[in-house]
N, C-alpha and C positions, 0 to 999 in steps of 0.2 A: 350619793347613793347610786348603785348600779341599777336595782330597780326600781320600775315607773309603773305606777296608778295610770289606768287608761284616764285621759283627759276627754274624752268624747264619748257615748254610748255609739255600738256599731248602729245603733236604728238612724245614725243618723247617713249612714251611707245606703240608705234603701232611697230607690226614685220617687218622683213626688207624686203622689196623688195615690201612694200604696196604702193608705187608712181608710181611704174613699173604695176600695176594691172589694170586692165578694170574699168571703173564706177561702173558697178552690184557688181564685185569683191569686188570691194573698200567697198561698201555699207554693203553687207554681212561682208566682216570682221568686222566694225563698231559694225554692230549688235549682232555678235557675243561675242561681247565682255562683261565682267561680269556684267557690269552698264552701256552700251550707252550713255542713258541719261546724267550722270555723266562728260562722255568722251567729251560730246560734249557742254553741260554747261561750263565745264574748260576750256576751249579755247579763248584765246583773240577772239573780234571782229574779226579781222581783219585773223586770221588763221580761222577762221569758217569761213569768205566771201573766202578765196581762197582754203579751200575744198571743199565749195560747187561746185566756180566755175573748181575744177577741176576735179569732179564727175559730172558737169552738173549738173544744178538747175532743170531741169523736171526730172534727177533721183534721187533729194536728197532729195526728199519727206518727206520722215519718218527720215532722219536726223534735217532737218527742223522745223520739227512737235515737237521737244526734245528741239531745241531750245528756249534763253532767249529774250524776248523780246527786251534788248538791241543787241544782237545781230544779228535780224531781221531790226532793223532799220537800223544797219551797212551795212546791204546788198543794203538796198535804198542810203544810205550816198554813197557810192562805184558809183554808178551803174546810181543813177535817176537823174542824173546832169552833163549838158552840158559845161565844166568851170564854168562860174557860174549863168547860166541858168540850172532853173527846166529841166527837159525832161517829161512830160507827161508821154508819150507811156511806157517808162520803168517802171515807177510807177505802171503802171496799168499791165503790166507784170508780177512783185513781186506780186502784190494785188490778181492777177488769181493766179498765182503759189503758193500764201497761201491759198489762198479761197478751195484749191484742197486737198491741204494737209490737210487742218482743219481749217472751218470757225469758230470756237472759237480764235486758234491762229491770223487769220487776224483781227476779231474784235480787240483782245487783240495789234494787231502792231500797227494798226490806231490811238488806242488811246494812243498810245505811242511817235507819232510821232510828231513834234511840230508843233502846231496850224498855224504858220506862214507859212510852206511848205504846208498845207491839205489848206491855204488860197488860195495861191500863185496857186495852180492847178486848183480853181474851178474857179478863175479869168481870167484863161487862158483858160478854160475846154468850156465854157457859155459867149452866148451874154449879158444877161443881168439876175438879181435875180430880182422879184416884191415879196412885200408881198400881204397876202390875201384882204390889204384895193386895193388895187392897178389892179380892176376887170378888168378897161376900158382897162389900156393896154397890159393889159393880153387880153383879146377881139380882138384886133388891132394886135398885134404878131401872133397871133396863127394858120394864114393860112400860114406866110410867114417862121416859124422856127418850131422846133422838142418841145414841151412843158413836162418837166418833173417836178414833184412835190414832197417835201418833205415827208419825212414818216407820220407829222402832220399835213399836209395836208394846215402848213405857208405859205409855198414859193414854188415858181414856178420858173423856171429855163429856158431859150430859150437858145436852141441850135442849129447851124447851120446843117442845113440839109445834108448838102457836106461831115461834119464830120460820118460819116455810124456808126465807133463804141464808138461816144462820149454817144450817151444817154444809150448805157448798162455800157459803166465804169463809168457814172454819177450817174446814179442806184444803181451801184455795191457799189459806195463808200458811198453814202446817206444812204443805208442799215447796213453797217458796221460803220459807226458814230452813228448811232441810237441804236444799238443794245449795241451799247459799251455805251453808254451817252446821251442822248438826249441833255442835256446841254450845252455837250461839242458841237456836232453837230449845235445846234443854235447858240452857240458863232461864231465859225468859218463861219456862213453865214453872220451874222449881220459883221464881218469883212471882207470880202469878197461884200458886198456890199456898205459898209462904208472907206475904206482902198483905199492906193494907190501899183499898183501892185508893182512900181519897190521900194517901200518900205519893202513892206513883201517879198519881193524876194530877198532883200539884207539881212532883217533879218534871213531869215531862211537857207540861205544861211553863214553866218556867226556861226548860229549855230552849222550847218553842219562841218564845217571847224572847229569849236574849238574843236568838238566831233574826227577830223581826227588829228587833232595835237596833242592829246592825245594820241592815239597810233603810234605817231611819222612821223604821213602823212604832213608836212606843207604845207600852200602856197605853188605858185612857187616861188615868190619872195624870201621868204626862204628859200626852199629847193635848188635855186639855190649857196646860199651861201657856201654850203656846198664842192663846187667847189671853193672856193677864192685860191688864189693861195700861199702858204704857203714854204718857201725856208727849206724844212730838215736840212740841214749842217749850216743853220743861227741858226734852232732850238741846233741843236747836240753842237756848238760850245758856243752859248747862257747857257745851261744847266752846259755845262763844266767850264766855265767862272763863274757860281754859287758855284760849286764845290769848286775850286779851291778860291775862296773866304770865305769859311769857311761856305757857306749854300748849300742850295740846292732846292731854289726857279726854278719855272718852267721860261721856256721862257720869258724873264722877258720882254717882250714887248706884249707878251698876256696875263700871268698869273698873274703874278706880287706879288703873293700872300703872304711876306712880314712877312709867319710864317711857317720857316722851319719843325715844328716837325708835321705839316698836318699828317695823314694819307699814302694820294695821295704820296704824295714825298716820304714818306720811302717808299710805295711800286715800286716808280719808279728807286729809287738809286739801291735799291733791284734786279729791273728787267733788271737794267743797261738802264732803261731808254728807251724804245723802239720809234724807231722815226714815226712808225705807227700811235702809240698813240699820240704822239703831233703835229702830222699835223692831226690829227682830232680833238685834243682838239682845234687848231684853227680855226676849221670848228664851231666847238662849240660857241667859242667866237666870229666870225661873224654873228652866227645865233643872240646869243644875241644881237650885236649890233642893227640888223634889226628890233628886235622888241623893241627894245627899246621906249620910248617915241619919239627922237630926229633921229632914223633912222641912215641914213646914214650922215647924218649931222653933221656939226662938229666933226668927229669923230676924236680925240685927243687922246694923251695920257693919260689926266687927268677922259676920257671919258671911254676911255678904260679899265684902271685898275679896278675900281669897279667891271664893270662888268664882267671882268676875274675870279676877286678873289669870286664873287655868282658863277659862273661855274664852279669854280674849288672847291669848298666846296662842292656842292651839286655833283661830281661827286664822290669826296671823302665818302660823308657821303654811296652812294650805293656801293662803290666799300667797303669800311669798314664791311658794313651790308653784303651785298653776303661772304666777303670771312670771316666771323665772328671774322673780330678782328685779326686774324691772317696776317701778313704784306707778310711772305715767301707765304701765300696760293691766298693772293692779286698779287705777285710778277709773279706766277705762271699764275694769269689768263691774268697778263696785256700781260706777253711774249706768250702767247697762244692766242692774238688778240679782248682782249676783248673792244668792243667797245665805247667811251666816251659818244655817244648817247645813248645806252642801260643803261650803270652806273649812267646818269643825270635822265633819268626817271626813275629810281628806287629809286634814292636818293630825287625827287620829289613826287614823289608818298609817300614815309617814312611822309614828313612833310604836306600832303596833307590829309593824314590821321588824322591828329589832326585839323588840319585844317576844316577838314570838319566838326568834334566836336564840332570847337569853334563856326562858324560863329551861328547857333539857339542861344547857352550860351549867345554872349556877351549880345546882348543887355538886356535880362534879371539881369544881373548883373552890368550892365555899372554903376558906381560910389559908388560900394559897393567891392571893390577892393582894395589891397593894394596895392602901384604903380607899384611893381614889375612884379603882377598879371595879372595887367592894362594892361602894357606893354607887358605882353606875351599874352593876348588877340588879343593887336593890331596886333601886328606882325604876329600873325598866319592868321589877316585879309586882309597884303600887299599881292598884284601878280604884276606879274604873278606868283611869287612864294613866300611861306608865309616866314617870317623872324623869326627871333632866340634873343625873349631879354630875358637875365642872368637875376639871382638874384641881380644882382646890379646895376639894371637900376633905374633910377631917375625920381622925378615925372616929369610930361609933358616930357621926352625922350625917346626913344627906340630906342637899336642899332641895324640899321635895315641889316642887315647880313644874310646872308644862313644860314641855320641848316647848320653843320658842321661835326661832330661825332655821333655817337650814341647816347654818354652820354647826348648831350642836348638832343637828341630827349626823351632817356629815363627821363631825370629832367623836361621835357615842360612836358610828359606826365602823371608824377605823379603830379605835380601841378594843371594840367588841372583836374584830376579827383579829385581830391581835390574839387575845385572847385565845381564841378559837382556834388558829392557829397553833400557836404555841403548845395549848394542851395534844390538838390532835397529834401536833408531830414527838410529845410525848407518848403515848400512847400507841402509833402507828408504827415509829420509826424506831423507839427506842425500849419499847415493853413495859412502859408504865401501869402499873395499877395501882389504885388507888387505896382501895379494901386492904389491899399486901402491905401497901407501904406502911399505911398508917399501922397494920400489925407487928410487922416487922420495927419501926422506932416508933413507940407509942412515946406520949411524953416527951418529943425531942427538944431542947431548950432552944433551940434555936428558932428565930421567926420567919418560918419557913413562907416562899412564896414563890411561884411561874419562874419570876428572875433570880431566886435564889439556889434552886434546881436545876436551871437552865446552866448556869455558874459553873455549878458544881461538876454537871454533865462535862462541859467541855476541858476544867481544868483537867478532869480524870482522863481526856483524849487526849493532852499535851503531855500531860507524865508520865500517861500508863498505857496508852494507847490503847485503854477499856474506856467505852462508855457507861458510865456507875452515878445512882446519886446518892452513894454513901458518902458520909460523911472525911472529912480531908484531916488527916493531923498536920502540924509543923512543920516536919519535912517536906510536905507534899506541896503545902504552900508555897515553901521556898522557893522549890523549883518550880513550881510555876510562873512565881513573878520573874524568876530568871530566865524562862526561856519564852516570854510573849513575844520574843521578833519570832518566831514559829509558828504563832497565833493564827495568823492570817491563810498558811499554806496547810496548817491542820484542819483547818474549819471549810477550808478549799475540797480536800482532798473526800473529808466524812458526806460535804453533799452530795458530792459526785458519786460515792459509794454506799448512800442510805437513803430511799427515796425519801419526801416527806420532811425529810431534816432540816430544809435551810433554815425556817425561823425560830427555831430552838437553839442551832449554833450560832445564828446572827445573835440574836437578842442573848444567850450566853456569851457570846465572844465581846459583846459591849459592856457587858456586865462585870467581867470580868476584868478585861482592863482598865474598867474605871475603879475597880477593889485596887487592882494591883501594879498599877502600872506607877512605876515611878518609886517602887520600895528596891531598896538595895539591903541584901542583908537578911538575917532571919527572918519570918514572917510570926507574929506572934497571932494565933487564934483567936484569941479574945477577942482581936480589932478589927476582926471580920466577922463576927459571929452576925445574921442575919443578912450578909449579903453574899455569903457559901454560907455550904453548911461545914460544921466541926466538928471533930470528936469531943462531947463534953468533958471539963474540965481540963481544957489541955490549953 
């Protein structure tokens, strides 16, 4: 993998004795520092909400101001909700306390924030929205409520008089939506006039909550589980009872995971096993249970085990990756308390990263795939977490499994760019479209895929010295398998003269002479069909 999960938080390069300092104090060291901005960019969400709030948010101003605009939302996620009720007041809190720091930044948070919470406030904020056809009862309102109007002068807004500082944070946020989007601003009214509250308020609340589960904040429902109650000496005696059996499977009533040479277990034999860590990895596997599809429901053994053996992989695969493959350097951090929470999202985050590659790719490529390919699309498409199919997955199957090691992560990831690859230098280099083609050969019999396109592309560069991924007759075959000593110096010649191209003519020029090389003589269609394309029936 090219890229890396920070392995440290930056707090950890602040001097000692900087949590014992005043807010001012706090602040000036901050600033003092060679890149601020830097320092305070690297910071998870969730370590920038609790510097702020332990600096105080009226003095972290110019901390603030450095900030990412995901991490300004964070402060609202934290902060501007009552379980799971909006809070107004708070929102408009943060809104002043950016507005202060720099009203460019707070345009920039607004528009950041999801349409369904900026709904959910004007809902609660206002009696009611009219638009400009809507004179009469705007006429009829307008002695008995506070009337505030949109920037373009659309909508009108009544607000109860009792509320004293609804119509400046009404104001305030009207201004900041415009400034950022007018578009965005008129969507959010036209929903807000159209919508029902306790629907946007469940959406954007749900948001909110996926956004905290991500950095490890769950529900309560969840976060309770982390409490289930877990017997140590069941665990201790469970693991030894593996032992002593000739493996070294975990807890076999949580983990279950039925392939000793994991990772995870050599560094646990390694660490002797610590029982810290397995009454948390049980913590783990409760959490999974919970969010499972089925919940608490039916919770069986047959139930169980799967979802043991995705936690217990994807813990593996982070704890593999931090301690780089090294099992004595994994050994060392399990007995130093490293925690099965922290190791699952790291090992989550690893396959989320492709993951997040695949989802734009598939559908551009969905049925120009080899199955294998297919299959590692899909899988990167399952959640809650994406899944891991091999090279020898089958068409219509995918074993839908954790990322496990590295090595898949490292083999999904050079596939994937392959892929990626491939398509773009179609597309880029050679004017592929997608929509056209499939209009243009609706119905082609042939089982068209990247490497069969690709094929095709470059035979038509040996023969015709056109790049086309029309289909080939007989003739055209022919000559091609007769002139592949040319192969090499045409495929030379196109990258040098299209940028973009090389892995479309490599991965075609292997394609091809694996179709073709070695036929002397006519080439009959039929015996290619699927790996060029052909003129049907021919």
């Amino acid at each position: 993998m090219t890229e890396a999960i920070e392995r440290s938080s930056p707090l950890a390069l602040l001097p000692a004795g900087f949590f014992e300092l005043s807010g001012s104090k706090k602040v000036n060291t901050l600033l003092s520092l060679e890149d601020p901005a830097a320092f305070i960019q690297g910071l998870r969400e969730d370590e920038f909400y609790f510097l702020v709030h332990d600096i105080g948010p009226s003095d972290s101003l110019e901390l603030v101001e450095m900030s990412t605009p995901e991490q300004r939302v964070a402060l609202i996620d934290f902060d501007a909700w009552e379980k799971d009720e909006l809070a107004p007041g708070e929102l408009d809190n943060w809104l002043d306390l950016l507005w202060h720091a720099n009203p460019d930044i707070a345009v920039e948070t607004v528009r950041s924030l999801d349409p369904e919470l900026l709904t959910t406030y004007l809902m609660r904020s206002v009696v009611a929205i009219f638009d400009r056809t809507e004179e009469d009862e705007i006429r009829d309102a307008s002695g008995e409520y506070e009337i505030v109007t949109s920037p373009d002068m659309d909508f009108t807004f009544l607000v109860d008089p009792a509320e004293s500082d609804a119509v400046a944070h009404l104001r305030r946020l009207l201004d900041l939506l415009w400034r950022g989007d007018g578009h965005f601003g008129r969507s959010v009214i036209f929903s807000a006039r159209s919508g029902l509250l306790f629907e946007q308020t469940e959406l954007a609340y749900g948001f909110r909550m996926a956004r905290l589960a991500d950095l490890g904040f769950p529900d309560l429902e969840v976060a309770w589980q982390l409490f289930a109650p877990v017997d140590p000496d069941r665990v201790k005696r469970t693991l030894e009872l593996g032992r002593a059996s000739g493996g070294s499977a975990l807890h076999v009533a949580l983990a279950r995971s039925g392939r000793p040479a994991r990772f995870l277990n050599a560094a646990l034999d390694a660490a002797e096993s610590p029982e810290a860590f397995l009454v948390d990895f049980g913590f783990m596997v409760n959490r999974a249970v919970v969010v499972s599809p089925n919940g608490m429901a039916q919770l069986d053994p047959e139930r169980l085990a799967p979802l043991a053996r995705r936690v217990h992989a994807t813990i593996s695969l982070g704890l593999e990756w931090i301690a780089d493959g090294s099992v004595s350097h994994a050994a060392e951090l399990l007995r130093g308390g490293a925690a099965p929470l922290v190791l699952h999202q790291v090992g989550h985050a690893l396959a989320m990263k492709l993951a997040r590659r695949a989802t734009p790719l598939a559908p551009k490529v969905r049925g120009l795939l080899e199955p294998a390919d297919q299959a590692l699309l899909d899988g990167l498409g399952t959640r809650p977490g994406p899944s891991y199919a091999g090279r020898s997955a089958t068409v219509g199957a995918i074993e839908a499994r954790a990322f496990e090691t590295v090595a898949e992560l490292t083999d999904a990831d050079a596939r994937l760019t392959t892929v990626e690859n491939l398509f773009a230098a179609f597309e880029g280099a050679f004017g592929f479209n997608r929509a056209a083609f499939e209009a243009h050969a609706p119905g082609d019999p042939a089982l068209l895929t990247l490497q069969t396109l690709a094929a095709t592309l470059v035979a038509h560069l040996l023969v015709n010295e056109v790049p086309s991924f029309e289909p080939l007759d007989g003739a055209a075959l022919t000559a091609a398998a007769g002139q592949l000593e040319r192969l090499d110096a045409v495929v030379s010649e196109w990258a040098q003269r299209v940028t973009g191209a090389e892995v479309a003519l490599a991965v075609g020029a292997a394609a091809l002479r694996d179709t073709l090389g070695g036929i002397r003589g006519p080439v009959d269609p039929r015996f290619v069909v699927g790996a060029l394309r052909v003129r049907a029936g021919e």
